[in-house]
N, C-alpha and C positions, 0 to 999 in steps of 0.2 A: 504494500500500500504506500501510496508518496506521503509522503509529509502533511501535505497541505490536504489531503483528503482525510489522515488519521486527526488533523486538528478540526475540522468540521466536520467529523463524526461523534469526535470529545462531545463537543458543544450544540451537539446534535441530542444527545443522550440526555442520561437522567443523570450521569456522573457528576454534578454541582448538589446533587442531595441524596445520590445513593455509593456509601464507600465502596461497597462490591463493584460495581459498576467501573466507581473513579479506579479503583484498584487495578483494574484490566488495563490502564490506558497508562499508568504510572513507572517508568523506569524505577529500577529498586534504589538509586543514588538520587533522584529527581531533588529539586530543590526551587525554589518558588521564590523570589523578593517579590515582596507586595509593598508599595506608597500607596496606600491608603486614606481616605479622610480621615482616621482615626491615629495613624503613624507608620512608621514604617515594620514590616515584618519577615524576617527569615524564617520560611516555612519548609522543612521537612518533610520525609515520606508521607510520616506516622499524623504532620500536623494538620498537612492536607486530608488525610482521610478522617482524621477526627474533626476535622471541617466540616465535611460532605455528610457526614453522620450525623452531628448536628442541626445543622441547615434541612436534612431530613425529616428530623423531630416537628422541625413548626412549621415544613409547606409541604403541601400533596401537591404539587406541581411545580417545575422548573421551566422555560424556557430560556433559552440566549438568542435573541434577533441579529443578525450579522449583520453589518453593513460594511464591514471591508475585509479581507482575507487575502494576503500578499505573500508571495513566495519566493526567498532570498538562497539557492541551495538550501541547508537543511532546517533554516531557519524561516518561520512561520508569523505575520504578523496578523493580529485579529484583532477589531475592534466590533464589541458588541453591547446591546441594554439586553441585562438580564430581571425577566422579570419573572415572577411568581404568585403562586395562589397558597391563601395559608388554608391550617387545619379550620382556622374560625370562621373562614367564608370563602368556603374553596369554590364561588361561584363568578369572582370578582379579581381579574389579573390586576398586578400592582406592578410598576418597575420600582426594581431594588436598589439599581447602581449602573453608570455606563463604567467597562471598561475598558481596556488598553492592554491587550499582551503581546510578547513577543517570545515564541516557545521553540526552542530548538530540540529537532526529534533526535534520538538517537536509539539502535536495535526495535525501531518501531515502538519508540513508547516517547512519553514527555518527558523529557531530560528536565532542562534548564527553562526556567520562567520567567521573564521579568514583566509584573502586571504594575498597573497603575488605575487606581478608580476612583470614582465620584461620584456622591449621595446625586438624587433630583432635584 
């Protein structure tokens, strides 16, 4: 699979709120800076999927809307709004946050991350 197909497959899926899922797509070194509105973070195998687990808990539904997908050799850039439905009114999409990543694949899975995001 190329690159740019395994990364809009990622963001295709349910992998932003189910760890099984994210697990499938995750290099076992993977590693993730995230700039944040809240600060900055160095996130891990183990930090991403207790992420995804989390984020699990409070929505029954995930999407990521793409609006750019660029492909540098094995390097990936994606800008998307993810939004969601939670447990409390899973009848009613909300957006969560636009982001900004840039994912380098590597043995077909997400290596290296660097994301950047911002509330609505």
């Amino acid at each position: 699979m190329s690159p740019k197909k395994l990364v809009q497959d990622f963001y295709k899926s349910d992998a932003l709120i189910n760890s099984e899922i994210m697990n499938t797509f995750l290099h076992p070194d993977v590693l993730l800076d995230w700039n944040s509105s809240t600060g900055f973070k160095h996130m891990k195998r183990q930090d991403i999927l207790d992420l995804a687990k989390e984020l699990g808990k409070a929505y029954v539904r995930s999407k990521a809307r793409i609006s750019h997908l660029l492909k540098e050799g094995d390097q990936i850039a994606v800008r998307y709004s993810h939004y969601i439905k939670t447990i409390e009114n899973p009848r009613e999409e909300m957006l969560l946050a636009h982001f900004m990543v840039i994912w380098e694949v590597k043995d077909n899975q997400l290596y290296r991350g660097f994301q950047l995001s911002q509330l609505p």
